[in-house]
N, C-alpha and C positions, 0 to 999 in steps of 0.2 A: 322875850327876855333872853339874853344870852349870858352863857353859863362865863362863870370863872375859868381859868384856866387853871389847874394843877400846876404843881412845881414841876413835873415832868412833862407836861406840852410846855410849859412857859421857859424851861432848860433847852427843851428839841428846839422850840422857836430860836432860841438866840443860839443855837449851833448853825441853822437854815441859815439866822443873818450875818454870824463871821462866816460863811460862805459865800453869801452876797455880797461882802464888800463892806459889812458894816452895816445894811439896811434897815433904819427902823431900830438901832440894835436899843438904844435911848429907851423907847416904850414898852420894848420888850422885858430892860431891865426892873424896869417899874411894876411891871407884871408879873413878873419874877417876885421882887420883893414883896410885894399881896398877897400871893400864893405863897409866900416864905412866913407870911404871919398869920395865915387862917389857918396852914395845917402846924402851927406853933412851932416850925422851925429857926434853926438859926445862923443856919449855912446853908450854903447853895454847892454840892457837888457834881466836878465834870469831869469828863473822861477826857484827857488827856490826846489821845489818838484823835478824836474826833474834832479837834482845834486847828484853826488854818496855821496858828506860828506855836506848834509843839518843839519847842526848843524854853529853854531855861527864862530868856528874855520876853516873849512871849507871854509864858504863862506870868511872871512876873506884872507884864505892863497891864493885862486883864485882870488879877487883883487888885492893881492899884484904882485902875479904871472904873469896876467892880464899887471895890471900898466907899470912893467919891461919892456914890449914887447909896450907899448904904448899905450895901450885898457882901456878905462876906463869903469870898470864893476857896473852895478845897479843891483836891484833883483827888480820882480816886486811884487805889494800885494798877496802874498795867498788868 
């Protein structure tokens, strides 16, 4: 049986695939949101720095991107 992922490998994952290009990022996001409902959260927090388009537009287009699939995205303080 394999395990779930937590919120924090299912975050690390989708940092891995906006560095690949986008890879996968779709199933990643899904997994994210499972992990976003077992440990009864209701946001998904990223570090900013570790985003391939850390500029305003960027983090912008990945909330929206985010939102569509059901994720609501925060960034944390620098």
């Amino acid at each position: 049986m394999v395990s779930e992922p937590t919120v924090a490998d299912a975050t690390n994952r989708i940092y891995e695939s906006l560095q690949a290009d986008n890879a996968d990022l779709d199933a990643h996001i899904a997994a994210l949101k499972a992990a976003l409902a077992r440990e009864g959260l209701k946001q998904a927090v990223f570090d900013p720095a570790r985003l391939a388009q850390n500029n305003r537009s960027g983090r912008k287009l990945m909330q929206a991107y985010f939102r569509q699939r059901g994720v609501t995205v925060k960034y944390s303080a620098s």
